[in-house]
C-alpha positions as CSV (number, residue, x, y, z in Angstrom):
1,X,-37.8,64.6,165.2
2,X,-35.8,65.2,161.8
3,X,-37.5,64.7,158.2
4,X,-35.1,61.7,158.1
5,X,-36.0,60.1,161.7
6,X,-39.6,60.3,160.4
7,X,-38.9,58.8,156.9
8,X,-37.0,56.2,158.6
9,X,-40.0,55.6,160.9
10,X,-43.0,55.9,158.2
11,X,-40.7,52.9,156.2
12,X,-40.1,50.6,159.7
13,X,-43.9,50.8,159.6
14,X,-44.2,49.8,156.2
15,X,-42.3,47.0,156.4
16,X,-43.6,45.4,159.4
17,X,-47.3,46.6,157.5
18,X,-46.3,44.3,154.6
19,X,-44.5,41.5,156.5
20,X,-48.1,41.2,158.5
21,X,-49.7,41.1,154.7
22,X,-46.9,38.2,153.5
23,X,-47.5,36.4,157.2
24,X,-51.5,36.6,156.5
25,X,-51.9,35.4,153.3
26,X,-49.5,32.7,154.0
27,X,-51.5,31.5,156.9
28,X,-54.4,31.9,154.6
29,X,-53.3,30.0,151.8
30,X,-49.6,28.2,152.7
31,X,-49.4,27.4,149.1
32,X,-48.5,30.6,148.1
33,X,-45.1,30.3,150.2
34,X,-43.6,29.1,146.5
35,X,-45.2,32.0,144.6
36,X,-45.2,35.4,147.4
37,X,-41.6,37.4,146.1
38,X,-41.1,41.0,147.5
39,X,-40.9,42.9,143.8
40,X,-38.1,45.6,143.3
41,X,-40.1,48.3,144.0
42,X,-40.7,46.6,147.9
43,X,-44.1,45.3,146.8
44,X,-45.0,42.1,147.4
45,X,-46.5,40.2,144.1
46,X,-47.9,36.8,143.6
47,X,-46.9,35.9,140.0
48,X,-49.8,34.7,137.5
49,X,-50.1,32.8,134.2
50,X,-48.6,35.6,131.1
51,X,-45.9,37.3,133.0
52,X,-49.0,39.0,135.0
53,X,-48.9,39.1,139.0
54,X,-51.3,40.5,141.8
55,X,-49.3,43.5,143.4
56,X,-49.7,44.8,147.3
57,X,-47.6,47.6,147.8
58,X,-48.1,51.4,148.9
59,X,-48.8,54.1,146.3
60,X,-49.3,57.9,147.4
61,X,-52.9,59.2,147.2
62,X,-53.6,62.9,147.8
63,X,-50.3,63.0,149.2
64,X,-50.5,60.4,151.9
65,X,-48.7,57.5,151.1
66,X,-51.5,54.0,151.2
67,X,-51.8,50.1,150.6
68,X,-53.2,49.3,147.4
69,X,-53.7,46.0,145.4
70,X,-53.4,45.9,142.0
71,X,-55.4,43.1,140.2
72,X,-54.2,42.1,136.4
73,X,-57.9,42.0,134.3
74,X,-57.9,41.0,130.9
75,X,-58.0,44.3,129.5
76,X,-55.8,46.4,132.2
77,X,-55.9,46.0,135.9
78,X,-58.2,47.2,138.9
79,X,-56.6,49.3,141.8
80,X,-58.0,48.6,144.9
81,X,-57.8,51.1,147.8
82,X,-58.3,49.0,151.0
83,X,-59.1,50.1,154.2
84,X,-56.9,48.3,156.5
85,X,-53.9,45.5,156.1
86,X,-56.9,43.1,156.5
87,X,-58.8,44.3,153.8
88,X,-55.4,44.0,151.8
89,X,-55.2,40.5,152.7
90,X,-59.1,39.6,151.7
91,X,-58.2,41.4,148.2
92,X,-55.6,39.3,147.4
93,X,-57.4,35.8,148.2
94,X,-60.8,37.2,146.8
95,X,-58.9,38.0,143.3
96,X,-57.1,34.6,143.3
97,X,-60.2,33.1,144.2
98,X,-61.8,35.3,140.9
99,X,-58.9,34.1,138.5
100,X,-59.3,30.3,140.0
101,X,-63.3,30.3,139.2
102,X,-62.8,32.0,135.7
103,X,-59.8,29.1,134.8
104,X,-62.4,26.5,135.9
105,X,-65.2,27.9,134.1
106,X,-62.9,27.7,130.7
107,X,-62.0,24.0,131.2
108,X,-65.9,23.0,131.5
109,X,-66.8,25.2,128.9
């Protein structure tokens, strides 16, 4: 197999990877169908309030190409290394359901 069949196989994977993230969450939660957008580096983000978004893409790790999701915090963001395309998928509802929680809490308080 040439380094260029295997690159060409290593990104099929990828995409089909992240189109079973984008087909999860949207199952999941169907109103994100208005928000999900592929970003221009191939990563799919879910825009937030302040130009922010959740990111899911893949970012090389001790040389071995993973999924991470990045989560915007106040003061930076949190990468999170999950373990499977599941775990990507809990990520991403667990830190909309954070930001959701934390908007509620500042219209009681």
């Amino acid at each position: 197999m040439t380094a260029s069949m295997l690159h060409d196989t290593r990104c099929d994977e990828a995409r089909f990877e992240r189109d079973r993230i984008r087909r999860a969450l949207l199952a999941a939660r169907p109103s994100l169908a208005a928000r999900l957008a592929l970003g221009p580096t191939g990563a799919l983000t879910v825009p937030l309030p302040r130009g922010r978004a959740i990111e899911v893409g893949r970012m090389r790790r001790s040389g071995i190409a993973r999924w991470v999701v990045v989560e915007p915090l106040e003061d930076g963001a949190r990468v999170h290394q999950p373990a499977s395309v599941e775990d990507c998928v809990r990520i991403v509802l667990a830190a909309l359901a954070r930001r959701a929680r934390g908007a509620a809490e500042r219209r009681a308080g």
